[in-house]
C-alpha positions in Angstrom: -68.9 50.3 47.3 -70.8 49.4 50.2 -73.3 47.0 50.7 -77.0 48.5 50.8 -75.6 51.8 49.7 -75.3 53.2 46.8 -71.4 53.4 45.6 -69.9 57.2 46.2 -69.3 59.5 43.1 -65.1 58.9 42.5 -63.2 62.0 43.1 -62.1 63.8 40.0 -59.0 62.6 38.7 -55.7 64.5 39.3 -53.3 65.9 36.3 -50.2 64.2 36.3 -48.8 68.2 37.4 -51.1 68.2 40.2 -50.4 64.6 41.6 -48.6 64.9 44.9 -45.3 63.2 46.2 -45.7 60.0 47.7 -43.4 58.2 50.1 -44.1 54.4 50.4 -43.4 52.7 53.4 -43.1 48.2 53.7 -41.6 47.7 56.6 -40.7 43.8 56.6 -39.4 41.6 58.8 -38.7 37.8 58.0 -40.1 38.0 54.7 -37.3 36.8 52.4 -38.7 34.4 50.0 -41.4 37.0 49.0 -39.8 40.3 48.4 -39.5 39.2 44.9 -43.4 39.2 44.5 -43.8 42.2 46.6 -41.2 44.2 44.5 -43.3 43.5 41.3 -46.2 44.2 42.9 -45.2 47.9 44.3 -43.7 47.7 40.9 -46.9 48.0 38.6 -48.1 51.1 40.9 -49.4 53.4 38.1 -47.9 57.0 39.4 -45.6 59.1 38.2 -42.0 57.4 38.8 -40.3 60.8 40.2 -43.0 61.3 42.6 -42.9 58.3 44.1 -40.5 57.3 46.9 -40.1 53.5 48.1 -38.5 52.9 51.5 -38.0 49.5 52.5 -37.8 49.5 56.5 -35.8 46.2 57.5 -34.6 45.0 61.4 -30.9 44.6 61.5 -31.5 40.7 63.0 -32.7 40.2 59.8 -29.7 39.3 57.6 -31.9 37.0 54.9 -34.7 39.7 54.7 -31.5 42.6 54.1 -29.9 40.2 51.2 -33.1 39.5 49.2 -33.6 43.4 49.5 -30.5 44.7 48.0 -30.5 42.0 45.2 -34.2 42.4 44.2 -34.6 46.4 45.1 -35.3 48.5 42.3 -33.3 51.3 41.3 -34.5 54.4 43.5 -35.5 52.4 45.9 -34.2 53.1 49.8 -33.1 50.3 52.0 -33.4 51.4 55.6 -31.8 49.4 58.5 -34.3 50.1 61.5 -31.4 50.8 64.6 -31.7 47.9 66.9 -34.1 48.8 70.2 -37.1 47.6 71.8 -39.8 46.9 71.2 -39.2 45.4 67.9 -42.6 46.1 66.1 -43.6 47.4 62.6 -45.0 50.6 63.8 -41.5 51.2 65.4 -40.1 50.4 62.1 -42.7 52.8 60.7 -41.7 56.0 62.8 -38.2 55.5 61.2 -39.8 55.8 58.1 -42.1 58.8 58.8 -38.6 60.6 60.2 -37.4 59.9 56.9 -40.1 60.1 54.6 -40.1 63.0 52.1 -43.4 63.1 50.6 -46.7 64.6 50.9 -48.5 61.5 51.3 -47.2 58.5 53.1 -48.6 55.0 52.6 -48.3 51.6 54.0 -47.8 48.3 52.5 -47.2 44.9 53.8 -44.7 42.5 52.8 -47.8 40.0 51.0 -49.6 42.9 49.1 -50.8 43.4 46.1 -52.9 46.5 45.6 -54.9 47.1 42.3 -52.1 49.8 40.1 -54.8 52.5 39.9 -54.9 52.5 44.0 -52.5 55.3 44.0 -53.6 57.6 42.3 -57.5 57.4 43.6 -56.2 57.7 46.8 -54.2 61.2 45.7 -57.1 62.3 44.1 -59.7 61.7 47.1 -57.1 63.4 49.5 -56.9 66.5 47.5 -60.4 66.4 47.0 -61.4 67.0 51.0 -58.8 69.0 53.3 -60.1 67.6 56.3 -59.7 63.9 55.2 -56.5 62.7 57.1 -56.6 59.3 55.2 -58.3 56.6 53.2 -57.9 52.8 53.5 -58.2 50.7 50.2 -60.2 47.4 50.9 -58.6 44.4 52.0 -59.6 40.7 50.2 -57.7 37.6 50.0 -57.0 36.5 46.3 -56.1 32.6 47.3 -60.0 32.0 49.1 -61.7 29.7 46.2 -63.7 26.2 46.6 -59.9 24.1 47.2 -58.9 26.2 49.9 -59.3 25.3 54.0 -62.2 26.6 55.6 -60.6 29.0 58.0 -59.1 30.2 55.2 -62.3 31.0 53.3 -64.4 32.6 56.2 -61.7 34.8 56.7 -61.4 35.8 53.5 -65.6 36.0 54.2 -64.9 38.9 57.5 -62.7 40.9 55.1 -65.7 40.8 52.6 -67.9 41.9 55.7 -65.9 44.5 57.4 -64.4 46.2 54.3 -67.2 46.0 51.7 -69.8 46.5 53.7 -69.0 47.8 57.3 -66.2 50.4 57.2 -68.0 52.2 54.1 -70.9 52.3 56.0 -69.5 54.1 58.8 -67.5 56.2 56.1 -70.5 57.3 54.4 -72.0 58.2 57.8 -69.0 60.0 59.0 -67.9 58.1 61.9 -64.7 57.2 62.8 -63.5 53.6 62.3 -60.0 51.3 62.7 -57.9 51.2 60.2 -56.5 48.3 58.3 -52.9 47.8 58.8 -51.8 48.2 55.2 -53.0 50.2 52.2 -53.9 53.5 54.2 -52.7 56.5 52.8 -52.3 59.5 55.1 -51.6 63.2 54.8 -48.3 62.9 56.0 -49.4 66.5 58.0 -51.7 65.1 60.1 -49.9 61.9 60.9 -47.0 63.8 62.2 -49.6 65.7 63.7 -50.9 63.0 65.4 -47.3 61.7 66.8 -46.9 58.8 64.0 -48.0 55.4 65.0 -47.6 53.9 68.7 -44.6 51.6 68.8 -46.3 49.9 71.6 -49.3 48.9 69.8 -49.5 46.0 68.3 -52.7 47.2 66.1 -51.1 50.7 65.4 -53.2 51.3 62.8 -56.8 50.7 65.2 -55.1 53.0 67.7 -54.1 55.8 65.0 -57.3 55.8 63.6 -59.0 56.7 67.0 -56.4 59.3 67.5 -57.0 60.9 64.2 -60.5 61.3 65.0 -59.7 62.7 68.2 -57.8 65.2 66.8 -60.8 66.4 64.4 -59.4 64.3 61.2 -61.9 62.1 59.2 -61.2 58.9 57.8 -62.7 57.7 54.2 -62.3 54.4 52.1 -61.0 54.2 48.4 -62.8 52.0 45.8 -59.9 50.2 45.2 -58.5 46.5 46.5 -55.0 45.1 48.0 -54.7 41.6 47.9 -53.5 40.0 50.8 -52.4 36.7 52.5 -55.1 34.6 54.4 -54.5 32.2 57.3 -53.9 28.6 55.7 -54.4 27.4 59.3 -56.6 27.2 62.8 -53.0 27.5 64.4 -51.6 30.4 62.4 -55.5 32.1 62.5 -55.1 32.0 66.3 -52.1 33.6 66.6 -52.9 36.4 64.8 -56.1 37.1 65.7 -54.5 36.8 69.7 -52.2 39.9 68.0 -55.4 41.9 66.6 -57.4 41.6 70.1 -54.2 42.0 72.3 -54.0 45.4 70.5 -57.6 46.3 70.3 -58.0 45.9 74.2 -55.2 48.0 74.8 -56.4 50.7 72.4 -59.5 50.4 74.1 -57.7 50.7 77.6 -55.5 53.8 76.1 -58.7 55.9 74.9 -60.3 55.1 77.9 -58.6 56.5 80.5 -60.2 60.3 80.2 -63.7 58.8 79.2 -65.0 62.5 79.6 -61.9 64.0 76.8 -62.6 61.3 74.4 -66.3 62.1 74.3 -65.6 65.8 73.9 -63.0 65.4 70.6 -65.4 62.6 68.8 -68.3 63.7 69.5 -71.5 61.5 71.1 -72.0 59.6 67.3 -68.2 59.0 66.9 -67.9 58.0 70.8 -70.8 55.1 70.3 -69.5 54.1 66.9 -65.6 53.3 68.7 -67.4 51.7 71.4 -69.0 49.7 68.9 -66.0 48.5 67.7 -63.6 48.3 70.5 -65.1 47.4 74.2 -68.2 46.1 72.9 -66.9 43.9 70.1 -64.5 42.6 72.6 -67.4 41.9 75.0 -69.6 40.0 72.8 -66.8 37.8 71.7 -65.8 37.2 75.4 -69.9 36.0 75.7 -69.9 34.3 72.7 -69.8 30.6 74.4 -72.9 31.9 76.5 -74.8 33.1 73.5 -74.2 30.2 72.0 -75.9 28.1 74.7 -78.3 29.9 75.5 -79.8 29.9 72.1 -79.2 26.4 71.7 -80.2 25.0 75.0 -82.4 27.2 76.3 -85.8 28.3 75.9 -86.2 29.9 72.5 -89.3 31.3 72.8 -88.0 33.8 75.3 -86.7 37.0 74.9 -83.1 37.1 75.8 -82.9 34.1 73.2 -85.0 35.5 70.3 -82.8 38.6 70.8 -79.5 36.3 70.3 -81.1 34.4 67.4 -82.1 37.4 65.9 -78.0 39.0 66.2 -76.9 36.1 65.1 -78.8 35.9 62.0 -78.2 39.4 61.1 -74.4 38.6 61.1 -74.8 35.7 59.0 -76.8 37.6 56.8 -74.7 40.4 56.2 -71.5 38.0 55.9 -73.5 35.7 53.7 -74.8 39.2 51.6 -71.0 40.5 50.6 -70.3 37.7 48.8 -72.7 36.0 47.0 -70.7 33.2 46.0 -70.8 29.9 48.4 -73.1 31.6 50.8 -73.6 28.6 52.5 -70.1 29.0 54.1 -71.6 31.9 56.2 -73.6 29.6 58.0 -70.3 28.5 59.7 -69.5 31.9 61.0 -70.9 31.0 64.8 -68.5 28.4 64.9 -66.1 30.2 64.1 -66.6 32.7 66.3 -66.1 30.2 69.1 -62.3 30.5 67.8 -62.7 34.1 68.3 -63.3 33.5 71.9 -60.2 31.6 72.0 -58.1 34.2 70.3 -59.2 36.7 72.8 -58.4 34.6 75.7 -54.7 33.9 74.2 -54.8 37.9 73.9 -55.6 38.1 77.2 -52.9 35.9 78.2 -50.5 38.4 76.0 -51.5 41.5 77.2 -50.8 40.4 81.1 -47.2 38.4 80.1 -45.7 40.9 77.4 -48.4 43.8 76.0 -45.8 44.6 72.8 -44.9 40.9 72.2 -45.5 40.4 68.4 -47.0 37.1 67.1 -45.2 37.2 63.8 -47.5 35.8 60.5 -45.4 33.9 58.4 -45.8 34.7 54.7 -45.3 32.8 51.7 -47.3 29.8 52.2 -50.1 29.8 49.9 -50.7 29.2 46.2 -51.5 32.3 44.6 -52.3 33.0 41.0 -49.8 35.5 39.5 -51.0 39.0 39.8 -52.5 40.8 37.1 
């Protein structure tokens, strides 16, 4: 797992008597005409059935999302009506859950998930394996990205390949703290309570929770294991969620930078760089990325400022094009593509002045996926 690295030893397996009790948490909203799928999905979890505790977190608005629930549920299962209130986000919905969860680990899935059966029970078993590990994220991968589908779609798919084959192990192996995913992390329910739960206000919960985990002396791993999720089908339905992902990573950043002094004490110098890394600067260099851009196309390439842009470029590309070998050639359209970063962030911009906890809702349900195995 990992590109460039050699893949970690698994964890030993758990006996069924050791395994602890898990409390699953999908907190939907809107999503209808695919609970169906999602409830098979959850379904084929391969854990044992009495240790395993499904609470489906729904918004009382919601009447369509409530029906489909209690007619495609399965026995056991908990349908929770999230009390009305503001601001109406999944990680409010998710504190519900936490308040109500009863098991030793808590996980979250998203409405168009469809993580590998064995997920569960690696991520038990790498838990129990290391007392100071708060959680591990499973990777993330699209399973609708082949030759047919739209290009946004596919380099997507492409980042995913990137960030969570590649980057996040990287920085596990090393570690350094890193920002979650927002599904298929499963927590020690003791230190997310200990950590306050997830910040209602954040519209990436799981990038803020992940920072404050590590602040509180918590480490963060990643699971050989894969949830399949929904890609953009889109430039207009990329955009809006990618305005939601950098509305909330500028106002992590914002949040863990107020006490710049504090935040270096908890993570430590490497930990400090390695959020930097991922929050301000990130944001920074897709904020430039129009300059970069013409600068190493129009300007002088045989200085140094644009042999030094050709050269970050073409790492990037490299290691996009490197974590999945098939249709590499599809990496080489990554710099365009990060021009629609640059739009995102300014539509996140544009967000976090007018409403910072307005959520741009991804619809679900629109592509062709094969049937899960």
């Amino acid at each position: 797992m990992g590109l460039f690295l050699p893949k970690p030893p698994a964890p030993p397996p758990l006996a069924d008597a050791d395994h602890p009790a898990v409390t699953v948490l999908v907190p939907l909203f809107r999503e209808a005409s695919i609970f169906p799928d999602l409830a098979a999905a959850l379904a084929r979890l391969d854990y044992p059935a009495h240790l395993l505790e499904v609470i489906i977190l729904l918004e009382a608005c919601d009447t369509a999302t409530i029906a489909a629930a209690r007619t495609h549920a399965p026995a056991g299962w908990r349908i929770v009506v999230v009390p009305p209130g503001k601001p109406q986000t999944k990680p409010r919905a998710c504190n519900v859950g936490l308040a109500l969860a009863t098991g030793d680990l808590v996980v979250v899935f998203d409405g168009e998930d469809r993580p590998e059966v064995g997920q569960s029970r690696l991520a038990a078993a790498a838990l129990a394996a290391d007392p100071r590990l708060a959680v591990v994220q499973a990777r993330l991968g699209c399973d609708h990205a082949g030759a047919g589908s739209p290009i946004v779609t596919r380099l997507w798919a492409r980042e995913y390949q990137a960030l969570f084959g590649a980057i996040l192990p990287l920085l596990s192996r090393l570690g350094l703290p890193f920002l979650l995913g927002g599904t298929s992390n499963w927590f020690r329910v003791d230190a997310l309570r200990q950590a306050g739960g997830w910040d209602a206000h954040n519209v990436t919960e799981d990038a803020d929770l992940g920072v404050r985990l590590a602040r509180l002396g918590w480490r963060s791993s990643v699971i050989d294991s894969t949830t399949w999720e929904e890609a953009p089908l889109s430039v207009n339905v990329w955009l809006r969620q990618r305005a939601r992902w950098f509305k909330g990573f500028a106002v992590t950043a914002i949040v863990h930078a107020r006490e710049p002094r504090q935040t270096l004490r908890e993570l430590g110098a490497p930990g400090f760089i390695a959020l930097l890394a991922q929050l301000p600067v990130s944001l920074l260099c897709t904020a430039a990325h129009p300059l970069g851009i013409g600068l190493a196309l129009g300007g002088d390439l045989s200085g140094p400022l644009a042999a030094l842009l050709l050269l970050g470029y073409a790492s990037a590309v490299a290691l996009h094009a490197a974590a999945a070998p098939r249709a590499r050639w599809v990496a080489l359209l990554l710099p365009f593509y990060w021009l629609l970063h640059w739009a995102a962030l300014v539509l996140a911009l544009s967000d976090l002045v007018r409403d910072p906890a307005h959520w741009r809702k991804t619809e679900h349900g629109k592509a062709e996926r094969a049937e899960a195995a």
